[in-house]
C-alpha positions in Angstrom: -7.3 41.7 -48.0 -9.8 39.6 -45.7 -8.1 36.1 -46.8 -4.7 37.2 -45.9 -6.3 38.5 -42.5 -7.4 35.4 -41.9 -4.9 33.6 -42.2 -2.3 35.4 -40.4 -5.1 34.9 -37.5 -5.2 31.2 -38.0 -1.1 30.9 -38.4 -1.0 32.9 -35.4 -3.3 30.7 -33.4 -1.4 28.0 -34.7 1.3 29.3 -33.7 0.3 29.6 -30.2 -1.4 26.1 -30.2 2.0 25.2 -30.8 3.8 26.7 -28.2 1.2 25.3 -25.7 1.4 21.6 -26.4 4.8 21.7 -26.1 4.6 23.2 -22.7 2.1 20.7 -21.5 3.7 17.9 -23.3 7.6 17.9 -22.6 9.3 18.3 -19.1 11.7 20.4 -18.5 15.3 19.1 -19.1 17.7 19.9 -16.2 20.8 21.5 -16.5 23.9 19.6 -15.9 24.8 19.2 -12.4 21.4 19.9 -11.1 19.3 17.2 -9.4 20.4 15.2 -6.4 21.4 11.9 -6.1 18.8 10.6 -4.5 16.7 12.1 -6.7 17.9 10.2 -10.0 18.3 7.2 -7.6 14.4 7.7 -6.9 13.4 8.3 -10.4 15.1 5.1 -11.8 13.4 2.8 -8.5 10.1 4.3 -9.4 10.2 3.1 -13.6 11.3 0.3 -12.2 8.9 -0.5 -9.9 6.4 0.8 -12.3 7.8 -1.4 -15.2 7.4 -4.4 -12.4 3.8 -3.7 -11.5 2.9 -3.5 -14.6 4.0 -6.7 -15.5 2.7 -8.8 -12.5 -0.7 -7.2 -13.2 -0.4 -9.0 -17.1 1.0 -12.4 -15.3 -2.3 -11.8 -12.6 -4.4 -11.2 -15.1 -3.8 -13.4 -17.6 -3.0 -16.3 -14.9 -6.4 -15.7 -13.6 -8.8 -15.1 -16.7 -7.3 -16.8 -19.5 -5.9 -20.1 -18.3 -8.8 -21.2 -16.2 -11.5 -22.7 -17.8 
């Protein structure tokens, strides 16, 4: 009787575990027709401009460190 309590307590909490990390770790999905223009136009600019960033820090850094001598 006290191992099967114990572990519907521990699926449980499992089970809530779960449900939390996929809260904290997805984002919503909106439904179709929702968002503005400008704001898909705005997301896309911004990953790019991240993605750009990213890679001129890597050129900087490895122009700076690695090829002088």
């Amino acid at each position: 009787m006290k191992h099967s309590s114990r572990k519907a307590e521990a699926d449980r909490i499992l089970d809530r575990l779960d449900e939390q990390a996929e809260k904290t770790l997805s984002t919503p999905k909106p439904a179709e027709g929702d968002g503005d223009w400008t704001e898909r136009l705005g997301r896309r600019l911004g990953r790019v401009f991240g993605v750009l960033l990213v890679l001129y820090l890597l050129w900087h850094l490895f122009t700076t460190y690695l090829l002088r001598p």
